[in-house]
C-alpha positions in Angstrom: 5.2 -27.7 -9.6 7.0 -24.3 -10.7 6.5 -21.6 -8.2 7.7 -18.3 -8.5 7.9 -15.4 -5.3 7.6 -11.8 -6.9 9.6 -8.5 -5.7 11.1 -9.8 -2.6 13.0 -6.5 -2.7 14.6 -7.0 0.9 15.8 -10.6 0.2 14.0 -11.9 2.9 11.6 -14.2 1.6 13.5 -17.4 2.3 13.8 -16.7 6.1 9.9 -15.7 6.5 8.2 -18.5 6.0 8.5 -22.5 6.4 9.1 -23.1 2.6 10.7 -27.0 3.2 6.7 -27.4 3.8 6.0 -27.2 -0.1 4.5 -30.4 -1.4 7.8 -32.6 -2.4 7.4 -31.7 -6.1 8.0 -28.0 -5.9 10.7 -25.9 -7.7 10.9 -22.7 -6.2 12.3 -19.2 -7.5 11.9 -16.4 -5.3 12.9 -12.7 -7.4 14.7 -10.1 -5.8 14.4 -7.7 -8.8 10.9 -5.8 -10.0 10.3 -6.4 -13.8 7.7 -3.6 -15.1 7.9 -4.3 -18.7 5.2 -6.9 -19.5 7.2 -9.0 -22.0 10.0 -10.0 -19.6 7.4 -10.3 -17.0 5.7 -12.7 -19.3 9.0 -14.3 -20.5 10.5 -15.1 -16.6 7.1 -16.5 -15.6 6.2 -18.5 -18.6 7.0 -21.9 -17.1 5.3 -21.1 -13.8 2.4 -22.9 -12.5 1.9 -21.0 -9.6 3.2 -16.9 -8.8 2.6 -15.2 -5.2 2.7 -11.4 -6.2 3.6 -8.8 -2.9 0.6 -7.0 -2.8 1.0 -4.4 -5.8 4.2 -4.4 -6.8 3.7 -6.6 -10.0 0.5 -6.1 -11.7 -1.4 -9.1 -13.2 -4.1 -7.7 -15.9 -5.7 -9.4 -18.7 -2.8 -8.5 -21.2 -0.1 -10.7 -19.1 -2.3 -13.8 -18.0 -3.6 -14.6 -21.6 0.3 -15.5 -21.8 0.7 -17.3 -19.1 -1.0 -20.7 -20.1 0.3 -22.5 -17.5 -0.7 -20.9 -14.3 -2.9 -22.4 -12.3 -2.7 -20.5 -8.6 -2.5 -16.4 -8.7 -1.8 -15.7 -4.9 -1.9 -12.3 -3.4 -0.4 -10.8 -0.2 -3.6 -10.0 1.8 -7.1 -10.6 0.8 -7.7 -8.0 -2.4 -5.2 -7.0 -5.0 -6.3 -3.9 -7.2 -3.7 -4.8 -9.6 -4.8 -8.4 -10.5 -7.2 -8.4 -12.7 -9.6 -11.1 -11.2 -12.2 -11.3 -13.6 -9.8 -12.1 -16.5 -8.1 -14.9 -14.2 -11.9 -16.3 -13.2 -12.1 -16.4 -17.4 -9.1 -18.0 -17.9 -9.6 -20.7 -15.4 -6.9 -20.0 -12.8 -7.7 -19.9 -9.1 -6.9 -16.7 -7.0 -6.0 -16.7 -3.4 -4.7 -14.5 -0.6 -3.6 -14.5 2.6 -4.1 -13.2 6.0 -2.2 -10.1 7.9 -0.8 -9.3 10.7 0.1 -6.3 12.4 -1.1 -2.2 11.9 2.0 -2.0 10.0 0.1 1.0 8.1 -1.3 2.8 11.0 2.1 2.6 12.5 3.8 4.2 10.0 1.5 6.9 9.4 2.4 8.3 12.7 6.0 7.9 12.1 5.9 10.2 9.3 4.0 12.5 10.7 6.1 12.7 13.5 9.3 12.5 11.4 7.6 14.9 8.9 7.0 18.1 11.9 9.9 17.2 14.2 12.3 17.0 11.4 14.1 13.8 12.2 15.5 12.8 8.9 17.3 16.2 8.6 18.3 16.6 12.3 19.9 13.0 11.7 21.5 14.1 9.0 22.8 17.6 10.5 24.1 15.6 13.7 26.1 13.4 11.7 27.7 16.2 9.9 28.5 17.4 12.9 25.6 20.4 13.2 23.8 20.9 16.9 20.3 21.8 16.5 19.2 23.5 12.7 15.5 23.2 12.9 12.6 24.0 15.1 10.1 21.4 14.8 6.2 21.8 15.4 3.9 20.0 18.6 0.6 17.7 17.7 -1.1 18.9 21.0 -4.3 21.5 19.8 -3.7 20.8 16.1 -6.1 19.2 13.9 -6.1 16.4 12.1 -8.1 15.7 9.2 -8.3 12.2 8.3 -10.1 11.5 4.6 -11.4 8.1 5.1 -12.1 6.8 9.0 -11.9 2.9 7.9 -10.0 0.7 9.9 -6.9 2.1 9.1 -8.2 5.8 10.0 -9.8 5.2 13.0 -7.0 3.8 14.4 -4.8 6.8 13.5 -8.0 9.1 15.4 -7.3 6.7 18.6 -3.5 7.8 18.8 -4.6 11.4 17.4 -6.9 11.8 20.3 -3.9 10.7 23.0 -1.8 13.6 21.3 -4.7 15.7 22.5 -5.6 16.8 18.9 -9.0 17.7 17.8 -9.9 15.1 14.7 -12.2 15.7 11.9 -13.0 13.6 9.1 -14.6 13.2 5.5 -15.4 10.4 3.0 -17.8 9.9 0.8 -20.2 7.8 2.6 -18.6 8.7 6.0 -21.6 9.0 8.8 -21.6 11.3 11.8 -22.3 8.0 13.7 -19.4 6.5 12.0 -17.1 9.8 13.1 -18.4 10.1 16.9 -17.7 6.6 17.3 -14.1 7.3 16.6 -14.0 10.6 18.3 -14.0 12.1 15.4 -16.1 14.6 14.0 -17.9 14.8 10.2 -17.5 17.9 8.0 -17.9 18.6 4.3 -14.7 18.0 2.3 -13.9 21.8 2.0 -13.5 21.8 5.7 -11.4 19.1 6.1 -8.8 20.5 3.5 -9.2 24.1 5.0 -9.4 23.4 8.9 -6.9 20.7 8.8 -3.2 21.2 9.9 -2.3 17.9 8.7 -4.5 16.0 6.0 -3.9 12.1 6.1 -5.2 9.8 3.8 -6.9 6.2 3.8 -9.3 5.8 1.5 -9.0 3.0 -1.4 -8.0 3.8 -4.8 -10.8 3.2 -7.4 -12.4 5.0 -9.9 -14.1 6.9 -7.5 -11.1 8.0 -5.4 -8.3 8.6 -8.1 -7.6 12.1 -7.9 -9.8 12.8 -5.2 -7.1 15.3 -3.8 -6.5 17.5 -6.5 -5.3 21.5 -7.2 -8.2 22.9 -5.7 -8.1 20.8 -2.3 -4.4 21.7 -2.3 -5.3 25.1 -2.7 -7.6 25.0 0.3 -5.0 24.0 2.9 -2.9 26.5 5.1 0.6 27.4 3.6 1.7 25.8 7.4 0.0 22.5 7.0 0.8 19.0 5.8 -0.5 16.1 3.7 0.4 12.2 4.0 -0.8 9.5 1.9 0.2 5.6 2.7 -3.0 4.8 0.9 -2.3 4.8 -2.7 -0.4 7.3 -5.2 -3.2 8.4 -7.5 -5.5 9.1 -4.6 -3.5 12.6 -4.8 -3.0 14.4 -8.2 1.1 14.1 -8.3 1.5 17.0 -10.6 -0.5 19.1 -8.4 0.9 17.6 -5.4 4.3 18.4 -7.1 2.8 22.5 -7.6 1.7 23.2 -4.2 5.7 22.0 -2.5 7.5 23.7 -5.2 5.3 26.9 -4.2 5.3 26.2 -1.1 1.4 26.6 -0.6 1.7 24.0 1.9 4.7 23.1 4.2 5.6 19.5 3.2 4.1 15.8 2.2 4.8 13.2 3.5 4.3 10.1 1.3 5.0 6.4 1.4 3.1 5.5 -1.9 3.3 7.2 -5.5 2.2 6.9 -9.2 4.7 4.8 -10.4 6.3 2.2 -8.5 9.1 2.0 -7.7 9.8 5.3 -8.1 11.9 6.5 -11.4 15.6 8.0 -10.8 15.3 11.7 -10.8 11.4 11.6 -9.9 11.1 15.6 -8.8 9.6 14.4 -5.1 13.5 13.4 -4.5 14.8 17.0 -4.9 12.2 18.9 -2.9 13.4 19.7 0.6 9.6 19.4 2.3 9.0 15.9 1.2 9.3 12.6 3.5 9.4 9.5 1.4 9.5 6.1 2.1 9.1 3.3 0.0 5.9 2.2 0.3 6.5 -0.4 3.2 3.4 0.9 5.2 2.8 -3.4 5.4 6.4 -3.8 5.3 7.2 -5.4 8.8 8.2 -8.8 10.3 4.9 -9.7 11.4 3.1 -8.9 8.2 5.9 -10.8 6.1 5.6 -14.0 8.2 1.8 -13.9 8.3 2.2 -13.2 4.0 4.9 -15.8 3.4 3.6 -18.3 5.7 0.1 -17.8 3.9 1.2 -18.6 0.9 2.9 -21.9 1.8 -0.6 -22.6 3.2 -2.4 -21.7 0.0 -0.3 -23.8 -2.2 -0.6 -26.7 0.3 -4.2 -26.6 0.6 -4.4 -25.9 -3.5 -2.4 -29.2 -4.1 -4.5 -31.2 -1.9 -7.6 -30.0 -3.8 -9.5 -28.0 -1.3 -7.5 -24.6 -2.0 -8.5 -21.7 0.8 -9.0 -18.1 0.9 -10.1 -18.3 -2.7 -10.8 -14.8 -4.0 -12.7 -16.0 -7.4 -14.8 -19.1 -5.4 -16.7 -19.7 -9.1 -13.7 -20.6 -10.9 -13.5 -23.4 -8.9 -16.7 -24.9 -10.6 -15.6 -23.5 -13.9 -15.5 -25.8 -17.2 -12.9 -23.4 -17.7 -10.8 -24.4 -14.4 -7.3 -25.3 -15.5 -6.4 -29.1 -14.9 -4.2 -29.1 -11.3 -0.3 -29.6 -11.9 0.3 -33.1 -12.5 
């Protein structure tokens, strides 16, 4: 049984989980290093009967799993995976799982780069150790508004700590009710509101069809030349070139962003050069907690697969599929 552990970019895979709990036959390869081109993707997991993938850092479509004829288990880090292409595997005959969470990893960070973003830590941190007292002036969260687009579980968590700061909260989504907003002490307006009112803009809506450039030049256009933008959510949520536009013009103050377009982000990607961006790299989920309650899910998942009642199945009808691949062994 060849398992293989994707884009364990901190090296801490082997310490999060209770891998010696692997059924006795298992070889496994955790991978420090993020492959994006398909054919070495396709080459280093060729042998593999079963690949856990970190949320969406490696993407699984059609073209790589029709190459991959001996994979049987697919297992994500949570419980949905935008990048796997779920359909194809359910075709193919290979059996998708997830995992639980743990933490508000996400909602947690979102309020340290806000905070970093108007307080200017990173740059006061930087000015100290250079030996510089005090450069900046940063800006208070009491009386400003916060517009959140999307007020899912994510959001209305962000409105509970927003309404301790003593800001006023407003909100928009597409199918967001004024029940919905009240019952997060938040309050529904039209999307031109949100960008136009706002003093910061943060965003947690899922990426689909639907959502992918839902912030584009013209919402950018709306906000104050003093406000803010942050997006944990997903990259293309936000049109990047005219995300890019508004900070080199300065049309809005600064963006704070933990997720991007491409991933990870290219060498000399123009986000690194401006001086009114705060990046991280996408580890919104990235915490102890959520790694133990990942790793330690799929250990779970591959036990339960090799005894031959797998669990938190995301494709349930592959498992009565003539198509179903034949278990390892």
């Amino acid at each position: 049984m060849n398992i293989s552990i994707l884009d364990d970019y901190q090296g801490v895979a082997p310490q999060m989980a209770e891998w010696s709990e692997l059924p006795a036959d298992a070889e496994l390869q955790i991978f420090l290093d993020h492959l994006a081109d398909e054919d070495a993707l396709v080459e280093r997991l060729k042998d593999s009967h079963i690949v856990m993938g970190m949320r969406e850092r490696t993407a699984f479509p059609r073209s790589v799993l029709e190459r991959l004829p001996e994979l049987r288990l697919l297992i994500t880090a949570g419980r949905r995976n935008a990048s796997f292409d779920v359909e194809a595997a359910t075709e193919l005959g290979i059996v998708v799982c997830g995992t639980d969470g743990e933490g508000e990893g996400p909602t947690e960070l979102t309020w340290g780069l806000i905070i970093g973003m108007l307080r200017r830590i990173p740059q006061e941190d930087q000015q100290t150790r250079k030996g510089s007292w005090g450069t900046t002036v940063g800006v208070g969260l009491k009386g400003k508004t916060l517009g959140l687009l999307g007020l899912g579980h994510i959001g209305s968590r962000v409105a509970r700590v927003a309404n301790a700061f003593d800001m006023n909260v407003i909100a928009w989504s597409q199918n967001l009710t004024a029940e919905r907003a009240a019952e997060c002490h938040a309050t529904l307006v039209d999307k031109d509101t949100l960008f136009t009112d706002s003093d910061i803009v943060s965003v947690h809506v899922r990426l689909s069809e639907r959502t992918k450039g839902l912030v584009g030049a013209r919402e950018l256009e709306l906000m104050k030349r003093d406000s803010y933008i942050v997006n944990i959510s997903r990259g293309p949520i936000i049109d990047e070139p005219a995300l890019l536009n508004a900070l080199r013009r300065h049309t809005i103050a600064g963006a704070a962003l933990d997720t991007f377009d491409i991933e990870p982000m290219p060498a000399g990607h123009p986000f690194l050069s401006l001086s009114n961006t705060l990046l991280t790299p996408h580890i919104g989920y990235v915490t102890e907690e959520g790694y133990k309650s990942f790793y330690g899910g799929v250990v779970e998942d591959i036990r339960a697969y090799a005894s031959g009642e797998p669990i938190r199945v995301i494709n349930p009808e592959v498992l009565e599929s003539s198509q179903l691949r034949k278990p390892i062994g």
